[in-house]
PAVO-925324 format. One record per residue (C-alpha): x, z, y; residue number from 1. Coordinates in steps of 0.2 Angstrom, whole numbers. Layout:
! PAVO-925324
{r {X Z Y} NUM}
...
//
This chain:
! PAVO-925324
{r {810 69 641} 1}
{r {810 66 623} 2}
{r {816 86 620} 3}
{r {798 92 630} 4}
{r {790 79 621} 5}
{r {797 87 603} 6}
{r {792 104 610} 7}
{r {774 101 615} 8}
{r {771 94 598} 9}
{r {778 109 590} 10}
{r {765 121 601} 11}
{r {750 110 599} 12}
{r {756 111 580} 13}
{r {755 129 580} 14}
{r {740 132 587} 15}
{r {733 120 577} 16}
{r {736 131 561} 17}
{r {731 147 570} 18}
{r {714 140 576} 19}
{r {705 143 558} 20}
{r {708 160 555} 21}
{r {706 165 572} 22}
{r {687 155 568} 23}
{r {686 166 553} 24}
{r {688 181 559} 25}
{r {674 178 572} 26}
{r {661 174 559} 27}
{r {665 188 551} 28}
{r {661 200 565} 29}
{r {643 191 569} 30}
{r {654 179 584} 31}
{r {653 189 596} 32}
{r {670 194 599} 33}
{r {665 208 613} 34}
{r {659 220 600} 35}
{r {673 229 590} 36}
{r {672 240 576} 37}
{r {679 258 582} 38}
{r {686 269 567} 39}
{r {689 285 572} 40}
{r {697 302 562} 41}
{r {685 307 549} 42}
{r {672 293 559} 43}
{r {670 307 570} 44}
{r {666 298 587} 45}
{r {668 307 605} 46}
{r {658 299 619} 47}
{r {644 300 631} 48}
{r {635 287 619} 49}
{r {636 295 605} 50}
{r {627 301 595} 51}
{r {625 321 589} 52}
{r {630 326 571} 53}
{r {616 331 562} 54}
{r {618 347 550} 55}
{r {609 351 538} 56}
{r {598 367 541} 57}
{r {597 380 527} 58}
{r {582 389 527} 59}
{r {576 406 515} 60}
{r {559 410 509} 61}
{r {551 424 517} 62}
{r {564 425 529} 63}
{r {557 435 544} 64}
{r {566 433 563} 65}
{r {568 451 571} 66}
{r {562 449 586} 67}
{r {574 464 598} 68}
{r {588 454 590} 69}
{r {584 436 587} 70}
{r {592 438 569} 71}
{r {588 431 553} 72}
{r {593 440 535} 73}
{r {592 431 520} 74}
{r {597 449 511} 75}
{r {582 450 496} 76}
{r {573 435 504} 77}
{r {566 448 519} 78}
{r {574 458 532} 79}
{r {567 478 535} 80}
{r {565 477 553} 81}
{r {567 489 567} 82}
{r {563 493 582} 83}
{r {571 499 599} 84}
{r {564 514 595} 85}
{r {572 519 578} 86}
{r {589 510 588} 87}
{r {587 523 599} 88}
{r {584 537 588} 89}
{r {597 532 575} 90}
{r {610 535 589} 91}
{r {603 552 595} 92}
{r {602 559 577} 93}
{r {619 550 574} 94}
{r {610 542 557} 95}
{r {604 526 548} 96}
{r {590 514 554} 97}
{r {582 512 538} 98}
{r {580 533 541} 99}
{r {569 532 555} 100}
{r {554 533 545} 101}
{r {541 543 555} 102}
{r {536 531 569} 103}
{r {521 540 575} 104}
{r {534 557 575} 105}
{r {547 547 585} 106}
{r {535 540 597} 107}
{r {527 557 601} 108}
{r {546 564 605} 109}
{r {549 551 613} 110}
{r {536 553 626} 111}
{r {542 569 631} 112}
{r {560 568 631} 113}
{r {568 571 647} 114}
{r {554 582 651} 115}
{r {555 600 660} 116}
{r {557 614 654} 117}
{r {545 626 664} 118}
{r {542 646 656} 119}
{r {526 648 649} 120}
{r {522 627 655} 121}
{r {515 617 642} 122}
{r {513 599 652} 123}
{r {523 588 653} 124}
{r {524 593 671} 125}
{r {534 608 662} 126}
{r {533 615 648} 127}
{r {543 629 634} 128}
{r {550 630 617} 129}
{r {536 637 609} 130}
{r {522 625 618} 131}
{r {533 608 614} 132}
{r {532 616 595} 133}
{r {513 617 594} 134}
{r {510 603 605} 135}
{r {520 595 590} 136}
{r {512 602 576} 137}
{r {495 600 583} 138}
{r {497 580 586} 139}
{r {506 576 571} 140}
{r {500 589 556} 141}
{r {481 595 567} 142}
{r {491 611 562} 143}
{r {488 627 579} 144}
{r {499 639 579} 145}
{r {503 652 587} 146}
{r {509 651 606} 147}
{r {525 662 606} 148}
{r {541 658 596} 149}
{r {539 677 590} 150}
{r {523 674 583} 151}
{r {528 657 579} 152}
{r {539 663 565} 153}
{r {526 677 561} 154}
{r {517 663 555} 155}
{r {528 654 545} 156}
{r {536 656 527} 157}
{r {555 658 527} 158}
{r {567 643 518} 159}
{r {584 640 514} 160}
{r {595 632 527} 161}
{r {598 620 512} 162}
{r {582 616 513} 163}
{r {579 610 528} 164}
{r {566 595 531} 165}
{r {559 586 546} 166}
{r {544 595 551} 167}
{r {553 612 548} 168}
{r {557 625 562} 169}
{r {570 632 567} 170}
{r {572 649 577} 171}
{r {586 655 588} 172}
{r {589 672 598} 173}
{r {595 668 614} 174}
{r {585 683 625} 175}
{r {587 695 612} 176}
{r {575 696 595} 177}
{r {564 678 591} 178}
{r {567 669 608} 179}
{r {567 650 603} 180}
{r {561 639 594} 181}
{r {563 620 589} 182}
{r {557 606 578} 183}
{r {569 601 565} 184}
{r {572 580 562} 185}
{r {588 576 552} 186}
{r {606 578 550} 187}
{r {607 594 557} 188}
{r {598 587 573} 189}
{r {583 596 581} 190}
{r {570 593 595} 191}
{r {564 606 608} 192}
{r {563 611 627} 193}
{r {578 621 633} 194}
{r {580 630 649} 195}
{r {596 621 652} 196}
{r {588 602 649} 197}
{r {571 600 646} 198}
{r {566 593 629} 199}
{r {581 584 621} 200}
{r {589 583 604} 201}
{r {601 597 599} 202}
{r {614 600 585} 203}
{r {611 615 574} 204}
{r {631 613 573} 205}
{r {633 615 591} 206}
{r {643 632 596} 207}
{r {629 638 605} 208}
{r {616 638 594} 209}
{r {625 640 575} 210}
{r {632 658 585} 211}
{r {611 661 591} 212}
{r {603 654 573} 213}
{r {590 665 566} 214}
{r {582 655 552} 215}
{r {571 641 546} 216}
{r {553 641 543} 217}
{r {542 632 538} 218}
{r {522 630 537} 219}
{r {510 632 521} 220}
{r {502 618 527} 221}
{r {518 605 529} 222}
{r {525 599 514} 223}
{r {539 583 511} 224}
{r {523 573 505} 225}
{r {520 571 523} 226}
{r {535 561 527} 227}
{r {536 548 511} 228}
//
């Protein structure tokens, strides 16, 4: 009896001591002991409740959105934009974006590629060589010329290879004599309307038409002043 007697005191005792800091440590957490501080890694805290991280957001003067791509450049405070139709044309002339210049020349070609060939046609039904080539000229330089490749060249003052620019013409023999014609762009790349494809974009490099190539021509009235 007197042993649990001794023993109770002791527990009552211990408790006793323990009460006051167990007080303390509730005041200091507002008493409420429900709510418990939560430190996690780096205070980073993962939960339904809570709440998103909020980053700072950088932001360049003059800084335009392209809007094909959603994409913003800070490069020089600007981005150059381009369209899908200097996208397109840079992978048919296997060249740069920023070289796409012409837009109203790549938008008139890019209405008739795709388009029959048809002889002597000049719609878009059907059309030639020599018809896409003034229908060309006519539309883009309010130039006429002549309606047959042979005259075409008749017309037209002979240039270097080397000299090549958009705008020029170049002439092939594929019946026998000056036969075809097309309309020179870039990087050995030409426009016209081929019996075996309509109109479409050609390389001067391609076996067929470096073993057929006559010359280059080009107009009095077309100069590189037209393409700056």
């Amino acid at each position: 009896m007197i042993k649990n007697l001794l023993a109770t005191a002791i527990i009552l005792f211990c408790l006793g001591a323990s009460l006051p800091a167990l007080a303390q440590k509730m005041s200091n957490s507002g008493g409420n002991s429900s709510k418990t501080e939560l430190r996690f890694l780096e205070d980073i805290v993962v939960g339904v409740d809570a709440p998103a991280e909020v980053l700072p957001v950088k932001t360049f003067k003059n800084a335009i959105v392209d809007p094909i791509y959603n994409l913003t450049s800070a490069a020089g405070g600007a981005i150059e934009k381009a369209s899908s139709l200097q996208f397109k044309f840079s992978l048919l002339l296997n060249t740069e974006v920023e070289l796409i210049k012409n837009i109203t020349l790549f938008n008139l070609i890019d209405e008739w590629l795709g388009k029959p060939y048809r002889y002597g046609g000049s719609t878009k039904k059907g059309i030639d060589c020599s018809a896409f080539v003034q229908l060309m000229y006519a539309g883009l330089f309010g130039v006429a010329l002549p309606r047959t490749a042979r005259d075409q060249f008749g017309a037209t003052e002979k240039i270097s290879k080397d000299e090549l620019q958009e705008g020029d013409l170049v002439f092939f023999n594929t019946r026998g004599g000056v036969s075809h014609v097309g309309f020179y762009l870039q990087n050995n790349k030409f426009v016209h309307a081929a019996s075996s494809g309509g109109v479409m974009v050609s390389d001067l490099n391609d076996e067929y038409w470096d073993k057929r190539f006559i010359g280059v021509r080009r107009h009095s009235k077309i100069n590189a002043d037209y393409f700056l």
